[in-house]
N, C-alpha and C positions, 0 to 999 in steps of 0.2 A: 655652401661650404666647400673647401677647396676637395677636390678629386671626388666629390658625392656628386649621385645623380637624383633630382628628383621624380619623386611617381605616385601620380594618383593613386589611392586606395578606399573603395568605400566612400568618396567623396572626401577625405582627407588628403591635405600632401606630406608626405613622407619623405624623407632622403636617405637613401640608402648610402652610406657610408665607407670609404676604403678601410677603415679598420674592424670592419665588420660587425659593426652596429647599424640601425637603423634609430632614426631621429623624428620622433613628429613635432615639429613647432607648435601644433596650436597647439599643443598640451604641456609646451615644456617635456616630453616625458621621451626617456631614450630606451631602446628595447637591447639587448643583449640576451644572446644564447647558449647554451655545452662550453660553461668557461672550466668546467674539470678541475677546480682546483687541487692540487694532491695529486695529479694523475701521479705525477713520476713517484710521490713518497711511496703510494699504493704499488708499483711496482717494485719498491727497495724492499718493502715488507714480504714482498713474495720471493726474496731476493735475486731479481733481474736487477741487476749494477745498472741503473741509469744516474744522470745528475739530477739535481735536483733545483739547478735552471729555472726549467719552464714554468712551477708556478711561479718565481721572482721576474718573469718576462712577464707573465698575465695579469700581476699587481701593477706592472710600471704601463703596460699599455692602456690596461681600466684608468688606470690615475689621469691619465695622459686626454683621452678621450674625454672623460669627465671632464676637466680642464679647457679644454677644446669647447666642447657643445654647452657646459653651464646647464646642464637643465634641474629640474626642481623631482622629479622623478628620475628613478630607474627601475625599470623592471626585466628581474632577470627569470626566462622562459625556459628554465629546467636545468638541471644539472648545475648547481653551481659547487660543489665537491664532487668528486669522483664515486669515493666512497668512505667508511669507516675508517678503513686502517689508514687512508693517507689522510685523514685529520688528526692529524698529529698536535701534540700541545705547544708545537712552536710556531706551525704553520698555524692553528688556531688564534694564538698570541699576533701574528701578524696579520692575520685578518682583520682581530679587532681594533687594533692601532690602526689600520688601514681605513677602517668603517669610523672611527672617532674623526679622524683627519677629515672627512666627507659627510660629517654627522647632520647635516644640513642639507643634505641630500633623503627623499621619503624611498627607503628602497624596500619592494616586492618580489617575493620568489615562491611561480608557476612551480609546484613540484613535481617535480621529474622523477623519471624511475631509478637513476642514482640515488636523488634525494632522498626518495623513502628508504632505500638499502643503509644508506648514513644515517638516519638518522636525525632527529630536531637540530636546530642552530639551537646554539648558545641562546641564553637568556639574553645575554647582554648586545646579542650582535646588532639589534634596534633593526633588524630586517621582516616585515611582515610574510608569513610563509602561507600563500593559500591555493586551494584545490583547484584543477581546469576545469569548466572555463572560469575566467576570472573577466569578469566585462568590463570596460572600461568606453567608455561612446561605442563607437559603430562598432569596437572590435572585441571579439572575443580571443583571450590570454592563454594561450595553453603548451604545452610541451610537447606533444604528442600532433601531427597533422592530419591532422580528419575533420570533415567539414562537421559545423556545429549550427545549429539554429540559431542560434543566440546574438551570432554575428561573424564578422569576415574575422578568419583566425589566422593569429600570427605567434608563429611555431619556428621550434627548433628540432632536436632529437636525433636528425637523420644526419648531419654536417653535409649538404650538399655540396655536390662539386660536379660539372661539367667537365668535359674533353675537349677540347679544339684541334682539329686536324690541317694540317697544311699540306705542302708541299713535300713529295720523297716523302709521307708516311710519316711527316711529322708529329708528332701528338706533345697538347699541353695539359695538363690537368690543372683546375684552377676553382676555389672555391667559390661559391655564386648565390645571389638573393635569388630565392624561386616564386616568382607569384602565379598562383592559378587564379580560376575562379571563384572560390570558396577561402582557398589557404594559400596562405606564405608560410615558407620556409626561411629561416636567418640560417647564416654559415658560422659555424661553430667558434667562439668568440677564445678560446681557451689554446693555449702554444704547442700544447702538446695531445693534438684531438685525433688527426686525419681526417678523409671527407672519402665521402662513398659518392662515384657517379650516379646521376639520378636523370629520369629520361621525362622533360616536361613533355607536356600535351600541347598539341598546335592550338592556339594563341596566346601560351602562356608568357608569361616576360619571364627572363630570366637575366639580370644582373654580376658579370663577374667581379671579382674581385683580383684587380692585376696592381699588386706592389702597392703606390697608392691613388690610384685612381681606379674609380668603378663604370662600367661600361657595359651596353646593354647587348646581348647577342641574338635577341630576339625579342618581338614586341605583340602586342595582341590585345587580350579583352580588360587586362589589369591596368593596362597603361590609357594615359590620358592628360587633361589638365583638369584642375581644380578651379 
C-alpha cells in the first residue's frame, strides 16, 4: 500500500500505515488506536474555547482509511471517546450515521481507560465492546502495553512519538509504530491527541510516521520477513 511499510510480527505481516493504522491482510482486519473522539467537545464543556474541528478531521480520515484498505474488521485498541461530557448528542448522532454508512464493516473496542470513564456505547452503535486481552490468532488485543501470555500484544495508550535530531541541534518530533518483543505500540489515530516521546529498547523497530509515508529508524528482533 502506498507510503506503508511492511513488518513481520508473530509470523504475521503487517503493514504499518502513514495514516496511522496498521493493516493485517491475512485477516482482513485493520488495527486503529487513542482516536479521542470528543476530545475538543470535552474541553468546550470545561470551557477552554477550542473548535470543534478535530473530531470532524478524525470521522473524514477513519472514512478515508477504511475506503482505502476495505477490510472486513476493525478493531479499535482503546480510547475511542475521550470521555462523557464530550459525547454529546450531536456528535453521538454523527457517529452513528457514520457507523450505518460502514455497517458492513464487524467493529471491536479493546476498552480503554477513557472508555470506562464514558461510559457503554449506544445500543445501536453495532460495535462489540470487550475487556484486554481480546485474542484474536497470535495476537493479543489490548489498550494498555504490557506483555501478556496469551500473545504478542498490540497496544495503543501512550501515543508514541520519537525525536529526530540533526544538524545545529535540530530536532523533529514525529509520531511512530513501536515494536518490541512482546508489544507494539500504534500512534494515536485521533487529530487532536499529542504523542509523548518514548525511549525503545535496542533491537526494538520503530516505524515513523512522516506526512504520508512511514519509514523505519531502527530495526531489530520484530522485524523480518514472513
Amino acid at each position: 500500500m502506498h507510503g506503508g511499510w511492511e513488518i513481520c510480527v508473530a509470523g504475521e505481516a503487517l503493514i504499518a500505515l502513514p495514516q496511522k493504522a496498521l493493516y493485517w491482510p491475512g485477516q482482513s482486519t485493520l488495527f486503529i488506536a487513542d482516536v479521542h473522539l470528543g476530545k475538543d467537545a470535552s474541553f468546550q464543556a470545561l470551557g477552554i474555547p477550542v473548535p470543534l474541528g478535530p473530531t470532524t478531521d478524525t470521522f473524514l480520515r477513519l472514512s478515508a482509511v477504511l475506503a482505502m484498505v476495505r477490510p472486513t474488521r476493525l478493531v479499535l485498541l482503546g480510547d475511542l471517546w475521550h470521555s462523557k461530557a464530550g459525547r454529546t448528542d450531536s456528535l453521538v448522532a454523527d457517529f452513528l450515521a457514520w457507523r450505518q454508512v460502514n455497517a458492513s464493516i464487524e467493529m471491536i473496542l479493546v476498552e480503554g481507560n477513557h472508555d470506562a470513564k464514558a461510559g457503554p456505547l449506544p445500543a445501536d452503535s453495532q460495535v462489540t465492546e470487550v475487556k484486554e486481552p481480546h485474542v484474536i490468532g497470535p495476537f493479543a488485543l489490548c489498550h494498555y502495553p504490557e506483555p501478556c501470555p496469551k500473545g504478542y500484544v498490540l497496544s495503543g495508550h501512550i501515543h508514541p512519538a520519537v525525536v529526530l535530531e540533526g544538524k545545529g541541534r535540530q530536532t523533529l518530533k514525529l509520531p511512530c509504530f513501536w515494536f518490541g518483543k512482546e508489544t507494539a505500540v500504534l500512534p494515536a489515530f485521533g487529530s487532536f491527541t499529542g504523542c509523548a516521546r518514548v525511549s525503545p529498547a535496542e533491537g526494538d523497530q520503530v516505524l515513523i510516521v512522516c506526512e504520508d509515508t512511514v519509514l523505519p529508524v531502527r530495526t531489530g528482533v520484530a522485524s523480518g520477513e514472513c
